[in-house]
C-alpha positions in Angstrom: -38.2 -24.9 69.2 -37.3 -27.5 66.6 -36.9 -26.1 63.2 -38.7 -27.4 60.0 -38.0 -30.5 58.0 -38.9 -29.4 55.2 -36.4 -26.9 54.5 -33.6 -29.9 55.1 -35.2 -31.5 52.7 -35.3 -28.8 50.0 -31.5 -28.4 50.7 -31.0 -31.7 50.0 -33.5 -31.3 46.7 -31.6 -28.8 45.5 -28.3 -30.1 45.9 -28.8 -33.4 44.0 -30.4 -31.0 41.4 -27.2 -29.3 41.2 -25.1 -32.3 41.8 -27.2 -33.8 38.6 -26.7 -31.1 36.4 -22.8 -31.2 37.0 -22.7 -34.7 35.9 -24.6 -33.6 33.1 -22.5 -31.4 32.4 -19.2 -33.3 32.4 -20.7 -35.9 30.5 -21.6 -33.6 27.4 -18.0 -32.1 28.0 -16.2 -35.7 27.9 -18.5 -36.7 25.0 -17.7 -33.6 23.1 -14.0 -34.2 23.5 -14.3 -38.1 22.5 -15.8 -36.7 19.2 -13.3 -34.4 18.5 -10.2 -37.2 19.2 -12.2 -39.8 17.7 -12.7 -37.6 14.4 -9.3 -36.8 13.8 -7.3 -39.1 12.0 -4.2 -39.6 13.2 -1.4 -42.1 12.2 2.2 -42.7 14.2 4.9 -42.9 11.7 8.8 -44.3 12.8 11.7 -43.3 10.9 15.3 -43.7 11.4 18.1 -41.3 11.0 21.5 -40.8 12.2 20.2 -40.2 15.4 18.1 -43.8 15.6 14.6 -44.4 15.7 11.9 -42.0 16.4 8.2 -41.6 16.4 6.3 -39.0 14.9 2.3 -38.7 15.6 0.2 -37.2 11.7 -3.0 -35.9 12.3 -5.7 -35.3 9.6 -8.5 -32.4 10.5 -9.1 -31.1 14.3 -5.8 -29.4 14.3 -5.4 -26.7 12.0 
């Protein structure tokens, strides 16, 4: 007996429903973290000492 095509096709339905929402998903997430980074305001600041030259990353807001 050959089984129904429609129940293939509702697997496959549902999984690109699901595959969608997971993109969504992400997409908010990387968004979300964009705004945070981009929000922040950070500056890199070199100084020398004894030691020589280093690099030291000030950030305004997001990290408190």
């Amino acid at each position: 007996m050959s089984k129904p095509k429609h129940r293939k096709d509702d697997y496959f339905y549902v999984n690109k429903n699901l595959l969608l929402l997971l993109i969504s998903i992400v997409l908010v997430v990387i968004g979300f973290w964009v705004a945070v980074e981009s929000s922040r305001d950070c500056r890199v600041i070199e100084y020398q000492d004894l030691q020589g030259t280093h690099n030291m990353t000030v950030c305004k807001g997001g990290d408190k």
